[in-house]
VOGU-3710 file (C-alpha; in Angstrom, 3 decimals, decimal comma):
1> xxxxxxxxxx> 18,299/20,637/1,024  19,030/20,632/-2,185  16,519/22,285/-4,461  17,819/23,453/-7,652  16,356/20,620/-10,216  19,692/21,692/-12,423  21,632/20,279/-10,156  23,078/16,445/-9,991  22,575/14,811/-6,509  25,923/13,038/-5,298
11> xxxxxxxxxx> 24,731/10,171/-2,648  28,179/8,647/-1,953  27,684/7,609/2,064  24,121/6,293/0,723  25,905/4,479/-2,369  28,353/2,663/0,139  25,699/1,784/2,622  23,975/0,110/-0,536  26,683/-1,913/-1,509  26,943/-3,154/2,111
21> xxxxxxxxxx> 23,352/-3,980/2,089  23,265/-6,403/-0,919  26,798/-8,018/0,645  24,325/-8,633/3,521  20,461/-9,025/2,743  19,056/-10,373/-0,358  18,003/-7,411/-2,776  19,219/-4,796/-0,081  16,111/-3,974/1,527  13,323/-5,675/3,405
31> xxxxxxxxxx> 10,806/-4,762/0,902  11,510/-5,316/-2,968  9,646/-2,064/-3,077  11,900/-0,230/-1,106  14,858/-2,150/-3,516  17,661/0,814/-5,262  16,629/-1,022/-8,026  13,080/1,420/-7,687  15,678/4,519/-7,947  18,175/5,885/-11,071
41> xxxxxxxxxx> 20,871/4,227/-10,432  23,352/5,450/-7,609  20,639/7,917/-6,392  18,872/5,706/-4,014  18,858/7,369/-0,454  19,894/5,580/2,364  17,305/7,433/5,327  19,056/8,880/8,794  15,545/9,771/10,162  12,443/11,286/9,525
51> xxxxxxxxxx> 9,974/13,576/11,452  6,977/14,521/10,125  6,581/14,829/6,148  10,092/15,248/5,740  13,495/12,119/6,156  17,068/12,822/5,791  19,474/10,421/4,163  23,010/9,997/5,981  24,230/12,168/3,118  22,664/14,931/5,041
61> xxxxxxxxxx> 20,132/16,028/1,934  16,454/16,453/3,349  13,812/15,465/1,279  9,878/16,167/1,039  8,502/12,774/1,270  5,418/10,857/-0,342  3,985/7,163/-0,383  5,963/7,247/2,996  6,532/3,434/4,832  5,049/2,176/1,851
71> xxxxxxxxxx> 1,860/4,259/1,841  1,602/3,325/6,076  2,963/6,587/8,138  -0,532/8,444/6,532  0,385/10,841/10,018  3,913/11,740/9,419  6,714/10,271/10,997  7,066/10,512/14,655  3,826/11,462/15,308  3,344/12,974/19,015
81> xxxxxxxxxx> 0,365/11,185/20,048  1,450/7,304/18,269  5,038/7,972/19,793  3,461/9,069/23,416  1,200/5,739/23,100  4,285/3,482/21,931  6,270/4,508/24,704  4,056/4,639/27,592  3,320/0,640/26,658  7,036/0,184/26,362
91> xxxxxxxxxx> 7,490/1,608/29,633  5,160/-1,773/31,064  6,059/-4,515/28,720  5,364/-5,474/25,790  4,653/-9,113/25,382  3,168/-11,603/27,700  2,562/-15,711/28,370  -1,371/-14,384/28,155  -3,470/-11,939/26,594  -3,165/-8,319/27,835
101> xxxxxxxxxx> -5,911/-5,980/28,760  -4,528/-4,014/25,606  -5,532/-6,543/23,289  -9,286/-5,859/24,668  -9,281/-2,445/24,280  -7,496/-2,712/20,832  -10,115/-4,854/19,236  -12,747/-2,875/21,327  -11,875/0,239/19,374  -11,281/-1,564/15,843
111> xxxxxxxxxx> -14,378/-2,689/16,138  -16,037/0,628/16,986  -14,180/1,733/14,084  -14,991/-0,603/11,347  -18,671/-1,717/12,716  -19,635/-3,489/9,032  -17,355/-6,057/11,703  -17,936/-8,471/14,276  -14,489/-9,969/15,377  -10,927/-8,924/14,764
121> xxxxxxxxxx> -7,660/-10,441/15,067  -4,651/-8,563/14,429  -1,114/-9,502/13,148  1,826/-7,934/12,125  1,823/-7,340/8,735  -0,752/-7,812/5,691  0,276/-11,069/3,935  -0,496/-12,551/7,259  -4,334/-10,991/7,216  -4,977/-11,741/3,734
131> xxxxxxxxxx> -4,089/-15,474/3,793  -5,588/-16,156/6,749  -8,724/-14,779/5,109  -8,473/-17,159/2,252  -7,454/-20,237/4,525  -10,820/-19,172/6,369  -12,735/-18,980/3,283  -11,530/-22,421/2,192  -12,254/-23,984/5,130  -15,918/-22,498/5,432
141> xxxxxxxxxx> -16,832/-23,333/2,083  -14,825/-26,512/1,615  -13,798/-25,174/-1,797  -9,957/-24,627/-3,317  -9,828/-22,060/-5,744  -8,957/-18,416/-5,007  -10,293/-15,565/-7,363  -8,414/-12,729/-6,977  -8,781/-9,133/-8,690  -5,806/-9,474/-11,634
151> xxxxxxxxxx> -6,020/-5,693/-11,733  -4,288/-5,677/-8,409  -1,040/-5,290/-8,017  -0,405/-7,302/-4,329  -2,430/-9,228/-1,903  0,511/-11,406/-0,368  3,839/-12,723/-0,375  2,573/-16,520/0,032  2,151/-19,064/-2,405  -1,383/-18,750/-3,862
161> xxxxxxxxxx> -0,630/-14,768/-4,658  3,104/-14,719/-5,903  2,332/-17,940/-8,277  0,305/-15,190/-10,092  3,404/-13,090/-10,700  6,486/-13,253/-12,851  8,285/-13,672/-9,128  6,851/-17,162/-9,151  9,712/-19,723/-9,062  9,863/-21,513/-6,247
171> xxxxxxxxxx> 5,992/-22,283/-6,340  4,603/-25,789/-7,451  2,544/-25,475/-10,403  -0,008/-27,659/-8,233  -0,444/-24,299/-6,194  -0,608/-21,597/-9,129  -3,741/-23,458/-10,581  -5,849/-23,011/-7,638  -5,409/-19,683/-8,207  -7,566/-17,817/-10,654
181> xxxxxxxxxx> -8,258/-14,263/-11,185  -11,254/-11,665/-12,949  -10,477/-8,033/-14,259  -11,958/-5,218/-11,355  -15,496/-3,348/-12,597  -16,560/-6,694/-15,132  -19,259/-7,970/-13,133  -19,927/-10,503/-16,282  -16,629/-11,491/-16,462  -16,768/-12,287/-12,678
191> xxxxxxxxxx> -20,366/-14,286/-13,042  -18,389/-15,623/-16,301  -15,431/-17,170/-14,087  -17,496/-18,182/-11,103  -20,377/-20,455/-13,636  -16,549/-21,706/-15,339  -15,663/-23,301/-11,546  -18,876/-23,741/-10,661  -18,582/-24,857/-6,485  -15,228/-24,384/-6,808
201> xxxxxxxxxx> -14,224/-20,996/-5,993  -14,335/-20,348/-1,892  -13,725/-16,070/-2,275  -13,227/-13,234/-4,719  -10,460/-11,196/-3,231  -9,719/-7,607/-4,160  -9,334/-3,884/-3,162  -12,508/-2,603/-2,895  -11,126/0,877/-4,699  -7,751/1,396/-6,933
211> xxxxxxxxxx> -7,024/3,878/-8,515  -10,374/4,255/-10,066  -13,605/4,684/-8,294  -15,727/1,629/-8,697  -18,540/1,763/-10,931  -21,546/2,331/-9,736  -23,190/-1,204/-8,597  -20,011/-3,075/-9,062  -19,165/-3,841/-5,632  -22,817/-4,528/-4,389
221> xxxxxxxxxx> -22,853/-6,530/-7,469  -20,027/-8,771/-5,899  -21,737/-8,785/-2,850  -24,704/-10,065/-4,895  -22,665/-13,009/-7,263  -20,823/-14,006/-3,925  -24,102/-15,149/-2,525  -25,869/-16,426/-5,028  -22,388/-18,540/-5,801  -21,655/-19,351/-2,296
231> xxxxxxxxxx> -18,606/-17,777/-2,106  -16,746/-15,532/0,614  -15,966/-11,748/-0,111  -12,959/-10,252/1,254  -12,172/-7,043/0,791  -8,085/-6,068/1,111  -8,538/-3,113/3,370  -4,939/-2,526/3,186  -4,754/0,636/1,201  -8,512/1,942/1,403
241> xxxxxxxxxx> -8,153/1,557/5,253  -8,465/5,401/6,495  -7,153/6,734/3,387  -10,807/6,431/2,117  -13,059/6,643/5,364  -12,099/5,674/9,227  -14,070/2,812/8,218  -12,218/2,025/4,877  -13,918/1,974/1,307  -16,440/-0,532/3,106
251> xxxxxxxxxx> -17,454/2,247/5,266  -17,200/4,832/2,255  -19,648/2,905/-0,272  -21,800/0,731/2,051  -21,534/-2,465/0,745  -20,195/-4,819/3,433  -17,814/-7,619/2,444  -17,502/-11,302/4,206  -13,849/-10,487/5,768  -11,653/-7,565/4,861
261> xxxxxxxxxx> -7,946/-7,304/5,776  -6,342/-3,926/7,761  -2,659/-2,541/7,856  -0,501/-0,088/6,545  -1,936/3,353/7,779  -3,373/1,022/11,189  -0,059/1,680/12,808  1,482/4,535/11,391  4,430/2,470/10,349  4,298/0,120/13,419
271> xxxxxxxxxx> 3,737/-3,547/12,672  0,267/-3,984/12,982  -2,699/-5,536/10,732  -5,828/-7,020/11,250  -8,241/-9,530/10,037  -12,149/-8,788/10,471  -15,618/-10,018/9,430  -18,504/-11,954/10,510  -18,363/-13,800/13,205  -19,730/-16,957/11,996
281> xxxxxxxxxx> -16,607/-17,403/9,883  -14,087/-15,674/12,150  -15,202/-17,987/15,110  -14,325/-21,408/12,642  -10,577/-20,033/14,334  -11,917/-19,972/17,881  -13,018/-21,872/20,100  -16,785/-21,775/20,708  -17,965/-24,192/18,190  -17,818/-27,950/17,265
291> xxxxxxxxxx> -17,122/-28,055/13,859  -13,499/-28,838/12,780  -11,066/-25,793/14,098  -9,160/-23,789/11,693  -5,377/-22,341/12,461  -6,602/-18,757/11,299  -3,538/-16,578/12,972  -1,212/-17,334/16,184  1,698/-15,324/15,938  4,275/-14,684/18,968
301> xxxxxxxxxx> 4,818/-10,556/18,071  0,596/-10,698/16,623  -0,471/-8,457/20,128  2,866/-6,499/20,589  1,608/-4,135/23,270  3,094/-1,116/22,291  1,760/-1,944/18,350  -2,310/-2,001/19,681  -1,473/1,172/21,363  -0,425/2,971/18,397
311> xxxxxxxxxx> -2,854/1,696/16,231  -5,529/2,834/19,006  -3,937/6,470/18,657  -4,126/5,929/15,260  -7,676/5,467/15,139  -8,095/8,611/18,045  -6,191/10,753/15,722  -8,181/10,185/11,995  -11,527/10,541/14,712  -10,651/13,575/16,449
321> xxxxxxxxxx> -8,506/15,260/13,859  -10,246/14,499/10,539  -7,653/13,458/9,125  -8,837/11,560/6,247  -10,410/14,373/4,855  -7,066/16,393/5,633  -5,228/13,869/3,276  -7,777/14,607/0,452  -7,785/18,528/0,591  -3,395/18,000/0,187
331> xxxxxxxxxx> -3,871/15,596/-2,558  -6,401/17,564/-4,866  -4,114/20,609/-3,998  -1,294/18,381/-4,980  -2,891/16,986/-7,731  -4,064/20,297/-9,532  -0,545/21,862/-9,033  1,402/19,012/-10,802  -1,164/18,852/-13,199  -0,896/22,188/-13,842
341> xxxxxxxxxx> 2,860/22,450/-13,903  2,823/19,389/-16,399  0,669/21,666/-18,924  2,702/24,596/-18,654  5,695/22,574/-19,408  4,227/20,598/-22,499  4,243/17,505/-21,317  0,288/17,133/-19,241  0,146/14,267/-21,849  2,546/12,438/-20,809
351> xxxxxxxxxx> 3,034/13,001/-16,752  -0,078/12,093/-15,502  -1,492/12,101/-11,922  -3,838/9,078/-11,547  -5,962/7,754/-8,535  -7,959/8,841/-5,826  -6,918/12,216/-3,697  -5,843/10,599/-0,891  -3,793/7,761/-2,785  -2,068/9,379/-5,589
361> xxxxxxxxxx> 0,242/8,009/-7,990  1,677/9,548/-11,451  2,276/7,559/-14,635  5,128/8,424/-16,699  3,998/8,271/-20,281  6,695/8,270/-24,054  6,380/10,419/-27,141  3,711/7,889/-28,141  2,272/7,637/-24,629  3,259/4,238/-23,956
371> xxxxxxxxxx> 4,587/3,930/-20,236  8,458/4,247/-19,962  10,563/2,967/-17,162  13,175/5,267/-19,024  10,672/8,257/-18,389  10,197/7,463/-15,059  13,895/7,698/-14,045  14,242/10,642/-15,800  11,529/12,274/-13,760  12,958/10,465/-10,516
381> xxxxxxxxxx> 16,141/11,868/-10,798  14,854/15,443/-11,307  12,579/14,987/-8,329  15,513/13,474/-5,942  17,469/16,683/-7,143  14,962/19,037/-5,862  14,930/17,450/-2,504  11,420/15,723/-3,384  11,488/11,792/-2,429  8,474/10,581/-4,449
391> xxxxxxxxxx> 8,326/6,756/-5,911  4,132/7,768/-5,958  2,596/11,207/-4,911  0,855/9,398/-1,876  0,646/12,014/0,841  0,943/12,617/4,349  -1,251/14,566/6,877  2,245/15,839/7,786  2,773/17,799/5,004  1,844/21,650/4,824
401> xxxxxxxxxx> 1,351/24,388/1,549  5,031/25,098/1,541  5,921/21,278/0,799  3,391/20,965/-2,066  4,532/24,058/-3,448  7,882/23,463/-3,328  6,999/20,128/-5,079  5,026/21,415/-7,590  7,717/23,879/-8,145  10,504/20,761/-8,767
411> xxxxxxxxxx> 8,483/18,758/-10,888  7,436/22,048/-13,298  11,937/21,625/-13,169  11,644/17,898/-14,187  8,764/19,016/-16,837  10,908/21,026/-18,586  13,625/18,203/-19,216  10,822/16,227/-19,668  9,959/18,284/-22,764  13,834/18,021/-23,902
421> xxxxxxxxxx> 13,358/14,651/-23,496  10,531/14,257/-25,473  11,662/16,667/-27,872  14,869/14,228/-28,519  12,582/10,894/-28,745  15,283/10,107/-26,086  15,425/10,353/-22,446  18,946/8,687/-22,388  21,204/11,760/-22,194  19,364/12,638/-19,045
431> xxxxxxxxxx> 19,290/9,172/-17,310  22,959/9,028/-15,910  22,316/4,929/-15,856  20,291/2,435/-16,045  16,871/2,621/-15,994  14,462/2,257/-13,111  12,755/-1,621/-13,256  9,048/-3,150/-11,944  9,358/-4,982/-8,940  7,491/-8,207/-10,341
441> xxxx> 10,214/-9,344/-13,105  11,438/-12,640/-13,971  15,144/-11,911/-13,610  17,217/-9,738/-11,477
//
């Protein structure tokens, strides 16, 4: 591993398996995310393998490794008791003509999990959860509009979220204005948007926590303007699921939404999600009632044998293991080191660790605190140097002291050309290309 943050990182089996990537898929990755265009340029690893908290890219460097599978493998990759469970499904097939007895016990112990719920059904990834909860909200309350948090950065790659986005060609403008949105913790705002479409608006949409905890009332007052508007709440589970209780932030601040959406940490970086709520609106995609049905989810791979079973060792492991409250003693240890670090270097200003212990993500700030792409891949590249693989500080139950203290000690290494940096009014000298770019842009 390479841990001198002096040194340059030389990637060139992962630079060639990049350039045969975009000759092949469109942006180079499966996730725009995971896209080199995240990374300084020609230091985007291409990964080998992973076990644990740590990957490898085919260039043979071995990194630390945070926000791993997109903020999904919360265990570490390769987990013992999700691989055991995987393969022991494998081993007796893993999709059927009808329903398998896995797909009782999976919902059986989601719903033991998450009891604010009364049916699930699960999919494979979250776009498919979250807009089959607004195609059940529609349909329940007969209305069009979505209201979605605009403080939010994702909730879907279908039409009625990406219209919102500077990603948005390709959508009918016909779409994009069913689609309005109200800022996260402005309860007036909210009532403000909701009297504005008066019985037009069929859910408010949002992550129950971001990277702020929510205000005190706020979400029971949601709970509060969705009724008295007639209006569905769904919470997007998606990131609060286990990283903030078992149960997800529904679980953590009592106040129980309509439907809320599942995924990422569900499978430990299987393909697995899941839709839940009441059953009076969940059942509108069933079969026991007379009203007028509603396609809610049928997907082929949805029940993937071997996917249930790792999400039910998933569930086993946070239970058994307290693992949630595992993730929060790394990230406050994590936290307070690069925190720390940052001061001693100069710069505490200006790299800043935001966001909740078990979700963290840092902000990389200018000389007049403004935030800077151009900061940000200065800081990258001293952190891929060091052997530290970081596009967020989002950890792991995998990890252990030694790889937060070796991480704290690389990015007090990137602090200090940081300061240089700063010092300079002008990262450029240390950037080695161009600068890192946001997913969500207009052109390529």
């Amino acid at each position: 591993m390479n841990t001198e943050g002096t040194e340059e990182l030389s990637l060139p089996r992962s630079r060639a398996a990049n350039e045969r990537l975009h000759t092949m898929i469109p942006g180079g990755a499966h996730t725009y995310a995971k896209g080199d265009d995240q990374y300084p340029e020609h230091l985007a690893p291409v990964i080998s393998h992973g076990r644990g908290a740590h990957v490898w890219d085919i260039d043979g460097n071995r990194y630390v490794e945070y926000g791993s599978g997109l903020r999904s493998v919360s265990l570490g990759h390769a987990h013992p008791r999700v691989t055991e469970a995987v393969r022991r499904e494998l081993d007796r097939g893993s999709n059927f003509v009808r329903p398998s007895v896995v797909e009782v016990e999976a919902a059986e112990r989601f719903l033991a999990t998450v009891p604010t719920a009364e049916m699930v059904k699960f999919a494979k990834n979250g776009s498919d959860a979250t807009t089959a909860a607004v195609r059940l909200a529609r349909a329940a309350t007969g209305r069009s509009r979505v209201a979605l948090c605009a403080d939010h950065p994702f909730f879907s790659v279908d039409d009625w979220f990406i219209g919102t986005t500077p990603m948005s060609a390709g959508i009918p403008d016909a779409t994009n204005e069913l689609t309005v949105a109200f800022p996260y913790g402005d309860l007036a705002a909210t009532e403000e948007l909701l009297t504005r479409y008066r019985d037009e608006v069929a859910c408010l949409i949002l992550e129950p926590a971001t990277q702020t905890e929510p205000p005190p009332g706020y979400l029971a007052g949601l709970r509060e303007l969705a009724d008295r508007h007639g209006c569905v709440l769904i919470f997007d589970e998606m990131i609060t699921g286990f990283r903030w209780s078992e149960a997800g932030a529904q679980g953590l601040y009592g106040v129980v939404p309509d439907l809320s959406t599942f995924g990422k940490a569900l499978g430990n970086g299987c393909a697995v999600s899941a839709l839940a709520g009441r059953r009076d609106l969940m059942e509108l995609g069933g079969l026991r009632h007379s009203g007028e049905r509603v396609f809610l989810l049928s997907t082929t791979h949805g029940a993937e044998t071997h996917s249930l079973a790792a999400a039910m060792a998933v569930q086993s492991t946070y239970a058994e293991e307290g693992v949630t409250a595992r993730l929060h003693a790394l990230g406050e240890r994590l936290a307070a080191g690069v925190r720390d670090a940052a001061a001693a270097m100069g710069v505490g200003d200006h790299v800043v660790v935001r966001g909740r212990a078990s979700n963290l993500v840092f902000a990389t700030l200018d000389e007049h605190l403004r935030p800077s792409q151009r900061y940000r891949t200065l800081f990258l590249r001293r952190l891929l140097a060091g052997g530290v693989l970081a596009p967020s500080f989002v950890v792991s139950a995998a990890l252990d002291d030694t790889d937060i203290d070796h991480t704290v000690d690389v990015v007090a290494q990137a602090c200090a050309v940081y300061r240089k940096a700063l010092d300079a009014a002008d990262p450029t000298p240390w950037l080695a290309g161009r600068p890192v770019r946001p997913v969500f842009r207009s052109r390529a």
